[in-house]
Backbone as CSV, one residue per row, in Angstrom:
resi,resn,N_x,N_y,N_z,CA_x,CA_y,CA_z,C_x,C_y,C_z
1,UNK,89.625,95.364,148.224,89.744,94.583,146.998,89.670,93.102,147.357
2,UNK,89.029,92.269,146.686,88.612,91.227,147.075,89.067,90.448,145.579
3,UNK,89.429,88.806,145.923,89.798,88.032,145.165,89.633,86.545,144.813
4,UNK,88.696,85.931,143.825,88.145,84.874,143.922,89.433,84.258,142.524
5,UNK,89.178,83.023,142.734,90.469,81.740,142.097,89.305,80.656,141.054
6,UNK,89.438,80.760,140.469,88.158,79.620,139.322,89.234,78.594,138.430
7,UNK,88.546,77.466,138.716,89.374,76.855,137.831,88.764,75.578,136.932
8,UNK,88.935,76.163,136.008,88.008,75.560,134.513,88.802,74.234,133.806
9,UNK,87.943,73.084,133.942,87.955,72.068,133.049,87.908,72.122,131.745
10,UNK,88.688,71.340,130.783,89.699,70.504,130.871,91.114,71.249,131.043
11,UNK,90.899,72.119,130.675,92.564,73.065,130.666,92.969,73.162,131.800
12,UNK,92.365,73.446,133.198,92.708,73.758,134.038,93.997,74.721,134.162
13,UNK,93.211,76.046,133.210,93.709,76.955,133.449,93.952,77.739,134.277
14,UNK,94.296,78.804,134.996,93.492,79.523,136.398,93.363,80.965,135.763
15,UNK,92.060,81.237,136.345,91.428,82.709,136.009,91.931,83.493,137.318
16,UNK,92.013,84.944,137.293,92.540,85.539,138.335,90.990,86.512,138.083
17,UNK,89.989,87.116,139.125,89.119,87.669,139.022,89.367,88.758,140.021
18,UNK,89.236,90.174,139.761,89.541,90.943,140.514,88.124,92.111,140.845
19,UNK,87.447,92.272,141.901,87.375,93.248,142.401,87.051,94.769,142.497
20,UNK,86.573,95.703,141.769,87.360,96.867,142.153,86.055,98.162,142.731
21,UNK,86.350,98.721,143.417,85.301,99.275,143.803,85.261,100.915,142.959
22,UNK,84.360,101.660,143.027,84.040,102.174,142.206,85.004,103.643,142.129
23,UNK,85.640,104.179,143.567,86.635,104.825,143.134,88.219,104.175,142.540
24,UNK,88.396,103.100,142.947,89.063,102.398,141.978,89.300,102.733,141.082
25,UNK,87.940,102.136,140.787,87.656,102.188,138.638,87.629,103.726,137.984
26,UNK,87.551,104.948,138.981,87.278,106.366,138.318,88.596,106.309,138.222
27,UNK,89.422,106.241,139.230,91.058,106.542,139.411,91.906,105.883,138.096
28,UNK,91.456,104.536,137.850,92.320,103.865,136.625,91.893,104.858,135.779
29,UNK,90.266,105.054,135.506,90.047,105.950,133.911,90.656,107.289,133.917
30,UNK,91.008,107.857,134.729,91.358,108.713,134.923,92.811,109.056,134.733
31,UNK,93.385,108.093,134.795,95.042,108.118,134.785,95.713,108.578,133.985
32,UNK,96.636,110.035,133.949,96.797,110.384,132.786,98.046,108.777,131.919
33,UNK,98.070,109.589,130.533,98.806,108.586,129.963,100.112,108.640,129.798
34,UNK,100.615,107.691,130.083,102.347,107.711,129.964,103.264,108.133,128.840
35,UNK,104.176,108.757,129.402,104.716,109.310,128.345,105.420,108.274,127.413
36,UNK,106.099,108.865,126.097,106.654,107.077,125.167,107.907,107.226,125.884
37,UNK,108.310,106.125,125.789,109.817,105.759,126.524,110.990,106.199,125.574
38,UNK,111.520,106.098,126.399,112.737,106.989,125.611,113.464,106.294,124.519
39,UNK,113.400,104.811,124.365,113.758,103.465,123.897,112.819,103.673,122.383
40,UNK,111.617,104.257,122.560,110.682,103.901,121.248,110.861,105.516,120.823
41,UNK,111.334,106.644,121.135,111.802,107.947,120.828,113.075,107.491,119.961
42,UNK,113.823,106.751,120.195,115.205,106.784,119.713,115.028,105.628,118.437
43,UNK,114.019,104.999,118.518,114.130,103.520,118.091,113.120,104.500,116.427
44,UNK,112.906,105.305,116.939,111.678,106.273,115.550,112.939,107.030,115.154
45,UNK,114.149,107.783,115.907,115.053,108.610,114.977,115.907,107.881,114.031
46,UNK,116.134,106.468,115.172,116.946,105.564,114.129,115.961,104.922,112.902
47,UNK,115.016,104.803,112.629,114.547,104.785,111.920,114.634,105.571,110.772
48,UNK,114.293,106.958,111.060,114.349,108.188,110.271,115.899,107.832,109.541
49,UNK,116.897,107.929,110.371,118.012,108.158,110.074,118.243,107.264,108.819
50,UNK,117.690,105.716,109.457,117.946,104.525,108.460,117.515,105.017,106.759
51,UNK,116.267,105.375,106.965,115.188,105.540,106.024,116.332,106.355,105.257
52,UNK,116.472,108.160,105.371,117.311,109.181,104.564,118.863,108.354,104.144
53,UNK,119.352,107.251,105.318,120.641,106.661,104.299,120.201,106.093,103.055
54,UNK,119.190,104.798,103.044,119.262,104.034,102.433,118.547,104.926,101.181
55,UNK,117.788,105.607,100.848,117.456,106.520,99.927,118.530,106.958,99.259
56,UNK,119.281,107.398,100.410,120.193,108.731,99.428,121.416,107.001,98.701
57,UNK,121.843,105.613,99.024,122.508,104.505,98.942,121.553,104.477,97.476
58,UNK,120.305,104.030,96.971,120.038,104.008,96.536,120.050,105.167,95.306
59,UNK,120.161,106.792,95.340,120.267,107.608,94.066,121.614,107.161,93.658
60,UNK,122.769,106.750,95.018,123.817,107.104,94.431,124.144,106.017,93.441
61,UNK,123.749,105.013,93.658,124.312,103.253,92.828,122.780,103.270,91.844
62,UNK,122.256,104.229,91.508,121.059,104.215,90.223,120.121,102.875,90.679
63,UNK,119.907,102.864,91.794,118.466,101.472,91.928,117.172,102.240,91.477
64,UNK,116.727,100.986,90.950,115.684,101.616,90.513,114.662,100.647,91.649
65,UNK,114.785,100.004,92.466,113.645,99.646,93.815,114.565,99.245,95.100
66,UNK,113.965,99.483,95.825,114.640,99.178,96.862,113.328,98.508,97.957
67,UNK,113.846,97.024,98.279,113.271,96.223,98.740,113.285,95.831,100.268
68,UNK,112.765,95.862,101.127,112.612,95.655,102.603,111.860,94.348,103.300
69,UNK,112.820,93.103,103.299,112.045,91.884,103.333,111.970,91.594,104.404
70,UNK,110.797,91.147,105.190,111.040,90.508,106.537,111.643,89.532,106.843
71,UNK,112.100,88.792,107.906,112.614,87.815,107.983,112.085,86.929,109.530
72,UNK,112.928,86.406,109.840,112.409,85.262,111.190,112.867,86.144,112.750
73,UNK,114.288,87.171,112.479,114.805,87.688,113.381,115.332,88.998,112.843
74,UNK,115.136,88.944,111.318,116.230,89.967,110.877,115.538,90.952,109.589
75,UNK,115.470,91.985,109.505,114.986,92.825,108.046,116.021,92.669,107.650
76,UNK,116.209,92.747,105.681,116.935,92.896,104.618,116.607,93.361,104.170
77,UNK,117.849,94.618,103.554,117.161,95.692,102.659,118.176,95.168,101.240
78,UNK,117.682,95.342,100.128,118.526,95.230,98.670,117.700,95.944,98.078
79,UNK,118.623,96.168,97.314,118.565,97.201,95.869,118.877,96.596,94.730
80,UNK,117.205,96.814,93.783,117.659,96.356,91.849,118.236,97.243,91.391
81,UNK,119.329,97.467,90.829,120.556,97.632,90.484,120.578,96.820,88.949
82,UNK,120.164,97.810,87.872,120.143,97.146,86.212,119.470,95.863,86.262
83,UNK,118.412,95.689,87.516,117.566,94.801,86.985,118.234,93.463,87.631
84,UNK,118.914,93.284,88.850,119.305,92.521,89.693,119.088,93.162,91.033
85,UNK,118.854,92.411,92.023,118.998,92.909,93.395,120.435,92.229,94.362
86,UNK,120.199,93.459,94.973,121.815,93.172,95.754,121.692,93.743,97.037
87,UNK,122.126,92.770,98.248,122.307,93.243,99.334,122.358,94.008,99.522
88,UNK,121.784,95.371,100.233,122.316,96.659,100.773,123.172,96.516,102.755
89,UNK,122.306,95.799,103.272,121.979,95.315,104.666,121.332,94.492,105.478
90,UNK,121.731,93.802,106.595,120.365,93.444,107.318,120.289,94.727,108.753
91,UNK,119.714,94.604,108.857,118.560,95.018,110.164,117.963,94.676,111.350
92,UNK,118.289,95.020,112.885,116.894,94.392,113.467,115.625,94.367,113.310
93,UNK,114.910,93.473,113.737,113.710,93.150,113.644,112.597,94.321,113.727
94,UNK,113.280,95.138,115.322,112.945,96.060,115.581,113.153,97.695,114.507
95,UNK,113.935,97.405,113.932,114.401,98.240,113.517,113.255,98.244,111.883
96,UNK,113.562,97.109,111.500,112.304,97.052,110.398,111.088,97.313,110.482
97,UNK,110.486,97.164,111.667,108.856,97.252,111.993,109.021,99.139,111.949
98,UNK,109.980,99.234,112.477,110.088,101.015,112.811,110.051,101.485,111.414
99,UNK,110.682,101.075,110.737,111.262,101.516,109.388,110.104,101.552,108.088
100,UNK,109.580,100.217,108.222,107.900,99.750,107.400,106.787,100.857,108.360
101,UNK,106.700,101.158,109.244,105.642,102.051,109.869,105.895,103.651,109.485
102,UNK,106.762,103.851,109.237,107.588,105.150,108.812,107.116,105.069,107.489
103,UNK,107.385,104.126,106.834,107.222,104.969,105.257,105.933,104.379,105.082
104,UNK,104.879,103.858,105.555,103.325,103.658,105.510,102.819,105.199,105.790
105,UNK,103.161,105.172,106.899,102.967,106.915,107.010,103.392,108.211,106.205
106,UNK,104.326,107.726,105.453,105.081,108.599,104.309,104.215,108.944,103.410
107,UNK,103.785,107.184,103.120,102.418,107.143,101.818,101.299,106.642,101.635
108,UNK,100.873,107.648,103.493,99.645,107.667,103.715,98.876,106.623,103.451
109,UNK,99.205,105.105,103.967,98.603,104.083,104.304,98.462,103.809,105.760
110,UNK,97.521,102.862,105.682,97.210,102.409,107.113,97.903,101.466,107.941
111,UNK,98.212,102.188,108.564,99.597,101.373,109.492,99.298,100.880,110.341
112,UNK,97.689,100.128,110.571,97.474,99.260,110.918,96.916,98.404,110.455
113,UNK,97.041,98.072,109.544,96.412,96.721,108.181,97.797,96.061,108.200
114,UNK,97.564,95.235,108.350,99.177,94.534,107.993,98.907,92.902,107.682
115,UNK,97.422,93.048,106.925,96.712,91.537,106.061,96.173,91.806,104.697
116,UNK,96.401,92.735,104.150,96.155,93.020,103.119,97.173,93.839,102.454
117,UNK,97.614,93.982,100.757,98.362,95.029,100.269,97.786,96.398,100.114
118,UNK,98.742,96.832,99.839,98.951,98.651,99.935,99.859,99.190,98.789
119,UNK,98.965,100.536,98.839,100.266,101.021,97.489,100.307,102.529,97.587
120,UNK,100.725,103.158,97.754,100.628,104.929,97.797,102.132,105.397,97.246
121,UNK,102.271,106.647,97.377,103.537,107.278,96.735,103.853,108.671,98.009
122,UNK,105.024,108.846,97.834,105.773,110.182,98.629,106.804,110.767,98.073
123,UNK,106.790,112.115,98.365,108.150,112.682,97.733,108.963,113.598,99.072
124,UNK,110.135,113.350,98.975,111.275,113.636,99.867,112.460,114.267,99.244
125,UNK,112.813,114.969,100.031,114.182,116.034,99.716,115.310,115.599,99.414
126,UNK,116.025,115.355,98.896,117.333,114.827,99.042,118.208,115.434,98.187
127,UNK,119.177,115.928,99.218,120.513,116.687,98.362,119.550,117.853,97.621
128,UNK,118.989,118.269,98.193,118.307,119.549,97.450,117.256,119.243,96.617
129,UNK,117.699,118.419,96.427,116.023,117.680,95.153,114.983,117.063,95.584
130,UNK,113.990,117.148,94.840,112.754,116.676,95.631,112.451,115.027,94.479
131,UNK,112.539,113.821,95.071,112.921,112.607,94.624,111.328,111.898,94.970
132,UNK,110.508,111.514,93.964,109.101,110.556,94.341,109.535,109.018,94.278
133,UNK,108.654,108.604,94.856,109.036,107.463,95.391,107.107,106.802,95.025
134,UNK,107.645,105.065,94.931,106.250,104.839,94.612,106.177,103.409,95.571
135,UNK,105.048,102.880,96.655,105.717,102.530,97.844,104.601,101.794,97.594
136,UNK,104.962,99.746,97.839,103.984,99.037,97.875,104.387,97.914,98.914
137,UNK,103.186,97.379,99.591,103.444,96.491,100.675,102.811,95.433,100.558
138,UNK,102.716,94.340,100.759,102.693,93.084,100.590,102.595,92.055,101.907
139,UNK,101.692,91.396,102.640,101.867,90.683,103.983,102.690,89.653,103.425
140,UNK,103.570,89.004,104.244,104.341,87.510,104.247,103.934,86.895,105.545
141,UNK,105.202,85.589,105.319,104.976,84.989,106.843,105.613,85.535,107.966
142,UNK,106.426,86.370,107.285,107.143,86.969,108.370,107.160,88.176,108.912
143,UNK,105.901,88.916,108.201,105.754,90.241,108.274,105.338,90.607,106.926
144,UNK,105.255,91.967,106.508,105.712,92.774,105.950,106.394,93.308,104.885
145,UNK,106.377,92.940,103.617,107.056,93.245,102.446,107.143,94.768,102.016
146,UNK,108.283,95.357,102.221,107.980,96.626,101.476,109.103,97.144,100.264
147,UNK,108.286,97.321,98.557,108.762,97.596,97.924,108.922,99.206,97.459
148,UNK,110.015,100.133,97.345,110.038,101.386,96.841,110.386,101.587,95.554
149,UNK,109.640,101.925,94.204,110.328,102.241,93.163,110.391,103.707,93.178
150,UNK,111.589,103.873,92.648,111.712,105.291,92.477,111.211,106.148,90.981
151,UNK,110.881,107.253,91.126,110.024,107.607,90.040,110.947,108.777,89.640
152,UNK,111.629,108.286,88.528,112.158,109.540,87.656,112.020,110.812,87.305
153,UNK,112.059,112.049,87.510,111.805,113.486,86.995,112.344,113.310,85.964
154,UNK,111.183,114.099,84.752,112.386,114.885,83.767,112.933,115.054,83.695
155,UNK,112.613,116.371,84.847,113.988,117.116,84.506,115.719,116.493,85.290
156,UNK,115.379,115.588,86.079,116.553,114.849,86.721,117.155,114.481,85.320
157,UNK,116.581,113.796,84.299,117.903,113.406,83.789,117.459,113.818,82.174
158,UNK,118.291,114.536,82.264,117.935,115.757,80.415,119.528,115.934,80.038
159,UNK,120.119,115.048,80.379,121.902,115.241,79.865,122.095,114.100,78.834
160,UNK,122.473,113.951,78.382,122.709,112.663,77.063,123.975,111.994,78.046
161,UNK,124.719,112.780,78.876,126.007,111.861,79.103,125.447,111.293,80.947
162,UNK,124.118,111.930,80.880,123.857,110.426,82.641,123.399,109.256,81.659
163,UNK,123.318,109.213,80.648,122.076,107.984,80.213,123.192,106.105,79.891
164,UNK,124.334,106.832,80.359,125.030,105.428,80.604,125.820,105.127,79.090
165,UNK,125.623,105.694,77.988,126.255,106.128,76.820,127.396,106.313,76.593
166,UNK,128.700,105.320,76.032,130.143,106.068,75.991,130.617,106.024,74.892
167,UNK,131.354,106.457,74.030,132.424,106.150,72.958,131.363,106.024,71.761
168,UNK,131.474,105.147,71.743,131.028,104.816,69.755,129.240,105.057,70.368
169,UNK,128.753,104.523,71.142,127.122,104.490,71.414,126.718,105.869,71.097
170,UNK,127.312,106.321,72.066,127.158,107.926,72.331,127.192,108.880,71.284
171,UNK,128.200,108.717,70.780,127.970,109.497,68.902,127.445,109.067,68.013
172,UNK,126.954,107.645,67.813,126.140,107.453,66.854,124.508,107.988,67.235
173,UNK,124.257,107.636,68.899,123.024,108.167,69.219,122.954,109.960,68.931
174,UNK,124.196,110.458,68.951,123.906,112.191,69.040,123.762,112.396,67.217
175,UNK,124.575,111.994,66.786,124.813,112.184,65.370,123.030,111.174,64.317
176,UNK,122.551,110.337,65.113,121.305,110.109,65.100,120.251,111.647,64.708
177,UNK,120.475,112.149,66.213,119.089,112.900,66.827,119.398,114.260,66.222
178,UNK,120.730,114.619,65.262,121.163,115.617,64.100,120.700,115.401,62.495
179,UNK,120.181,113.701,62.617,119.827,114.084,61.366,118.205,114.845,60.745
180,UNK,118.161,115.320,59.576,116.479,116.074,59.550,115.377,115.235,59.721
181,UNK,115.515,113.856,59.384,114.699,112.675,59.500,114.632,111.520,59.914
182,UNK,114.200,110.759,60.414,114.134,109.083,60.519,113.945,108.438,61.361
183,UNK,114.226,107.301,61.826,113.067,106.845,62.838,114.462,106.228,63.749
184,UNK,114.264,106.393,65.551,115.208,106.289,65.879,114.486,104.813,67.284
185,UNK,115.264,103.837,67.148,114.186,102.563,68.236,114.577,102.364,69.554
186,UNK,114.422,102.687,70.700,115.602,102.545,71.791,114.523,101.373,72.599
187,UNK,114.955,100.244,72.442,114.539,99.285,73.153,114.985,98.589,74.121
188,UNK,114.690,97.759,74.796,115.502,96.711,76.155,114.248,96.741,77.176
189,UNK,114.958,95.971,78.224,114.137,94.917,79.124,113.544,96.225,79.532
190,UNK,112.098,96.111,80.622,112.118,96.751,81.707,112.846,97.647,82.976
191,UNK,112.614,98.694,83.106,113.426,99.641,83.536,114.710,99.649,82.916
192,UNK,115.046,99.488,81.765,116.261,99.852,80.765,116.580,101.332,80.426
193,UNK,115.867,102.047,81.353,115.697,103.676,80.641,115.714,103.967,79.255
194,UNK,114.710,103.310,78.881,114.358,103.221,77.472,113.604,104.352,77.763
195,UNK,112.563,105.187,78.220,111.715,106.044,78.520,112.327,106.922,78.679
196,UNK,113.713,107.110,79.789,114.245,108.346,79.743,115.379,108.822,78.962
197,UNK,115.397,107.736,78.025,116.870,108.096,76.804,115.535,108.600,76.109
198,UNK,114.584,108.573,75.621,114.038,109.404,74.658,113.896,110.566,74.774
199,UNK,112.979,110.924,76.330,112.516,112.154,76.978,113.971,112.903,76.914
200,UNK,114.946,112.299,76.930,116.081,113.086,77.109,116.163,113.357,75.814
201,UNK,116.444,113.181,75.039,116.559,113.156,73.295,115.259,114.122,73.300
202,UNK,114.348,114.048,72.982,113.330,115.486,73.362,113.487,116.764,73.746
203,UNK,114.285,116.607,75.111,114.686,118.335,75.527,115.836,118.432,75.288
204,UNK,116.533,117.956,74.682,117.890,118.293,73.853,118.383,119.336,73.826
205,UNK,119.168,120.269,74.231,118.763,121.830,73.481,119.224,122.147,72.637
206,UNK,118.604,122.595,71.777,118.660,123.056,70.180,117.813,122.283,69.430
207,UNK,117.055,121.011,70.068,116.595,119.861,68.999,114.822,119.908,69.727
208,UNK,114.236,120.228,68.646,112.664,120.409,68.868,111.974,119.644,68.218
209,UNK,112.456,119.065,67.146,111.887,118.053,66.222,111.802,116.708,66.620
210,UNK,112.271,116.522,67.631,112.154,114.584,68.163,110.865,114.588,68.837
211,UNK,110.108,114.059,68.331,108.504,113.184,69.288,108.878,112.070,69.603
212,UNK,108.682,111.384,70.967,108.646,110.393,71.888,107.528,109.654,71.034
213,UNK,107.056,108.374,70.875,106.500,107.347,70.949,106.569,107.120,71.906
């Protein structure tokens, strides 16, 4: 193996030029490939692990997105929560890149684009139920934006008493959806479960006569 030194104006950088003779070069191509370290094995379960908490953090406090922001040293995860977001955590750095590559792969995006947005969907088990998820990414300066909204089932919520309803609301809305006629308006901001107080009012049981608008 032989070794020549070059050194290029104005930078006067130094080039290192190497050599190699031709069994050399079969032997490198040849090399099988290393196994992953045990560091990036553990650094993918903690991931996993992260991923199934913050999901199941999210059914339990009703978010309806859950947000994964990059930062300079640190991921932050928060949850909109009635249309505010709120701290859930921060994160290592490492731990976020693991975490954003995980659910790209969830919803079958390319997890190696990371200059352009993305948008796909996945559905996952939780507590016995199968929960969709609708998953969009976003480049920053610091990485990586990843937003999850969660996508409601029907049949998840067909009870009149999850829809957040108590006391006086609650019986005027039931004593509403009893009468033979009339027009009933359930309005408010975005993600107000305005959509699923109706659908719920729909499969009612006993009540066949309510059409959704």
């Amino acid at each position: 193996m032989r070794y020549w030194t070059l050194c290029i104006s104005p930078t006067q950088k130094q080039i290192d030029i190497v050599c190699w003779t031709r069994q050399q070069m079969e032997s490198h191509l040849h090399k099988p490939d290393q196994a992953p370290s045990a560091n990036a094995a553990k650094g993918g379960e903690t991931a996993a692990q992260l991923l199934n908490q913050t999901l199941r953090s999210a059914m339990t406090k009703r978010a309806s997105d859950i947000h994964l922001e990059p930062g300079a040293s640190r991921y932050r995860i928060r949850l909109r929560i009635d249309g505010v977001l709120h701290i859930l955590q921060d994160i290592p750095k490492e731990t976020g890149l693991a975490l954003t590559a995980r659910l790209k792969v969830l919803g079958n995006l390319d997890i190696a684009e990371h200059r352009l947005p993305q948008d796909g969907q996945f559905t996952v088990d939780l507590t016995g139920d199968s929960i969709s998820f609708r998953i969009a990414t976003l480049p920053c300066k610091e990485g990586e934006k990843v937003v999850l909204r969660l996508l409601h089932q029907v049949e998840q919520t067909l009870k009149l008493d999850t829809l957040g309803m108590y006391g006086a609301q609650l019986t005027a809305f039931r004593q509403a959806l009893q009468q033979p006629q009339g027009l009933v308006l359930v309005t408010g901001p975005h993600r107000a479960a305005e959509k699923r107080s109706r659908y719920t009012a729909r499969y009612k049981p006993g009540i066949r006569r309510v059409s959704p608008l």
